[in-house]
N, C-alpha and C positions, 0 to 999 in steps of 0.2 A: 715604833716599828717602821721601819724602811722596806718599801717594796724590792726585789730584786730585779723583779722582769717590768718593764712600762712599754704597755703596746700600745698605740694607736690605733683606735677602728675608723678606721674608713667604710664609706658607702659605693656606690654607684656615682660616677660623675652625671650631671645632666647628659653632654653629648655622649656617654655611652649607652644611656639609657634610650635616647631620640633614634643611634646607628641602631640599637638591636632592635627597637620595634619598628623602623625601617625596613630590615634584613626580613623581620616575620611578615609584615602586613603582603613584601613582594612575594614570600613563597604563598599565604593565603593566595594573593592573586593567580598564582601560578597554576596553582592546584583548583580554584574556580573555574580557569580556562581548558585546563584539560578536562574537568567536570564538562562541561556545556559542550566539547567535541565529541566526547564520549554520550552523553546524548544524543546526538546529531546522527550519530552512526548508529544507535541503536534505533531509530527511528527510521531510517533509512534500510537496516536492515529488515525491521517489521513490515513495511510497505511494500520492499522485493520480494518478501516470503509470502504477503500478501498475494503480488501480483503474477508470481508462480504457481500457487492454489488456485486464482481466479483462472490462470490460461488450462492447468489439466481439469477443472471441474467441466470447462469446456470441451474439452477433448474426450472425457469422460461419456460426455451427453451425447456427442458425437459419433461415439462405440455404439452405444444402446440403443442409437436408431440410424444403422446404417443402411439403412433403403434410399434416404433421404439426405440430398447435397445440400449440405448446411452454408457452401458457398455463398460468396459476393456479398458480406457484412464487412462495409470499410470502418476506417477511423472515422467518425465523424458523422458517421449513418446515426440514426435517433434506434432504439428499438422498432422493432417492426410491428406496425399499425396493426390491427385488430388481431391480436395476439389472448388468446382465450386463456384462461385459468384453468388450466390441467389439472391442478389439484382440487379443482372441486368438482370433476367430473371427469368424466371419458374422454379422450379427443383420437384422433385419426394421428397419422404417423407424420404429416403435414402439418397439422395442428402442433402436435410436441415439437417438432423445428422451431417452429414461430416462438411458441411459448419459451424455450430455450434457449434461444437468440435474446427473446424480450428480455427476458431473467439475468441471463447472463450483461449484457449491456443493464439493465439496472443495478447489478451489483456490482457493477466496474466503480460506480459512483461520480462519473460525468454528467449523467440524465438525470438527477437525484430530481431538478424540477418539474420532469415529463411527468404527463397527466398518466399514459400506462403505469412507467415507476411507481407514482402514488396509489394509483388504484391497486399496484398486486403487492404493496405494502399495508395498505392498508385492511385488502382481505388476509394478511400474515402469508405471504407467500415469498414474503423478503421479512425483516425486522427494519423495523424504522430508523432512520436514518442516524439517531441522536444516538441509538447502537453500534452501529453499523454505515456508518456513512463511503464507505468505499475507499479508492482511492484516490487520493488528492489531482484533481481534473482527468478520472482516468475514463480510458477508452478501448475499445480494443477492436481487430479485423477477425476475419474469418476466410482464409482463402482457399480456393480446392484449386491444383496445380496438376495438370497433366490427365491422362484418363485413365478410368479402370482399365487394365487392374493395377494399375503401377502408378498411380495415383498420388499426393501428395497432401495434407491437410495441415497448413499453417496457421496457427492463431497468433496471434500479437499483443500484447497487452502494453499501454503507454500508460503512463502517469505524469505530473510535475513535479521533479523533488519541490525542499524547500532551498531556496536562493540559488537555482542550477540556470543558467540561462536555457540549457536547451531540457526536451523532455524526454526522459528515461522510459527505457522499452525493454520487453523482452518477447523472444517469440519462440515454438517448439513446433516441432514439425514429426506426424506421423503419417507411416504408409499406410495405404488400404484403403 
């Protein structure tokens, strides 16, 4: 019996086989690099939403006790020194400034090593740092512009991204 049809099978040659998993390995690479930017930016976006809740929780505080100029808290000021625990007792309308000045500057997460920081961490008036650590070397002001009643109240909040040389801020401004 004589065959009719005689086909040859062929394979893959080496170098075709070597360009295709060339051609893949670069699109892996390609698609790990847009991975790790799109991290970058999601991280980035976490810390600004962060550092936008840290500045209206302030302005927040701010509202509820407007007898009292929460003014002259710069960048770089520590929390303010004997600053009592409100939460575990009554305090004066003085008192709640301090304490919410302190608070606020602990939870910015620049202070995390000040001894206030730890102690209203430690009585749970913050969550501990391994939760909650803040934001990456952040800081923030407190400025009162102008006089009642036309008034101005600016807060600032700065951070360090990551690999930014300079440090990222935002700041929000209400009357009254």
């Amino acid at each position: 019996m004589r065959r009719l049809f005689t086909t040859k099978q062929r394979g893959f040659s080496m170098i075709e086989l070597l360009v295709a998993v060339l051609v893949m390995g670069i699109g892996v690479l390609g698609i790990t690099g847009l991975q790790m930017v799109s991290l970058q930016n999601n991280r980035g976006a976490l810390v600004r939403a962060q550092a936008v809740m840290l500045a209206y929780d302030m302005m927040d505080r701010i509202r509820a006790n407007r007898s009292i100029n929460y003014g002259g808290l710069a960048i770089g000021d520590p929390p303010p020194a004997g600053a009592t625990n409100c939460v575990a007792g009554n305090c004066t309308e003085a008192q709640m400034a301090t304490f919410d000045q302190a608070v606020w500057k602990c939870a910015l997460g620049g202070n995390n090593g000040n001894a206030i920081c730890a102690g209203f961490r430690g009585a749970g008036v913050l969550r501990p740092t391994t939760d909650d650590p803040g934001l990456p070397n952040g800081d923030g002001s407190i400025a009162v512009l102008g006089a009642a009643p036309n008034q101005i109240v600016r807060i600032t909040v700065r951070w360090q991204e990551v690999n930014a040389a300079n440090p990222s801020s935002i700041s929000i401004d209400s009357e009254g």
